[in-house]
N, C-alpha and C positions, 0 to 999 in steps of 0.2 A: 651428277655433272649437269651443269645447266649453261656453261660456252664451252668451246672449242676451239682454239686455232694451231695450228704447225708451219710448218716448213715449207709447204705445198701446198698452202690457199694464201691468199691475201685478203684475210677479213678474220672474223670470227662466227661460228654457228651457233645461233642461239634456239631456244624454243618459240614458237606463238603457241596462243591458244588452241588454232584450231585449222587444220586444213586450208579453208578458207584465208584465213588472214594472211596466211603465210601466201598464199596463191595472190592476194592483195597487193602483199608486198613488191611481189615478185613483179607482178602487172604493171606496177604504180614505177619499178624502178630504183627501188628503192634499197633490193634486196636481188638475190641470185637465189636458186635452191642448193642446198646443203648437201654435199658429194655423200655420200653413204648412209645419211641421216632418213630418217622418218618424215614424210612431207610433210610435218607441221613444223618443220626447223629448217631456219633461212641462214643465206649465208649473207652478214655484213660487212662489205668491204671496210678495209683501214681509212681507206681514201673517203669514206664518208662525212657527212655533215658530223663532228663531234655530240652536239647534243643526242641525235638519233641513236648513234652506235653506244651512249651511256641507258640511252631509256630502254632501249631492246635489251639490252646486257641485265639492266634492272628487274623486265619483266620475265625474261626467262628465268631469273634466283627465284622470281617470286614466284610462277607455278610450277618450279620446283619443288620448294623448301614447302610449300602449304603442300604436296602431294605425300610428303614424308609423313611417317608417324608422330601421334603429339609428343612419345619419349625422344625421339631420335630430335626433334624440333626443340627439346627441351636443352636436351644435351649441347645442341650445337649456341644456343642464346643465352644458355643456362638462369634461364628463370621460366 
């Protein structure tokens, strides 16, 4: 899983890299903290700047999908 939204936020939870970034976010505005999540996961509102809320969405697939195994990575790109 690398977003999350339902019925009861208005955003989507993505991952950052690290504690920090996500406490960045947070600081800068940019971002809320993620209700039940791990503090390296922010929550993006809907109401956001579009480009933002595509590049967060982007970087959490991405330290996602590199944290999987290289079959399970294979499987899913199939090459």
């Amino acid at each position: 899983m690398f977003a999350c939204f339902g019925d009861r936020i208005d955003g989507v939870c993505v991952k950052t890299d690290s504690v920090e970034t996500a406490q960045m976010l947070i600081d800068a505005g940019t971002a809320k903290r993620a209700p039940y999540f791990h503090k390296s996961w922010v929550l993006v509102g809907f109401d956001s700047d579009a480009d933002e809320l595509r590049h967060r969405i982007a970087i959490s697939y991405d330290l996602i999908f590199s944290s999987l195994t290289k079959k399970i990575r294979t499987e899913i790109t199939g090459s």
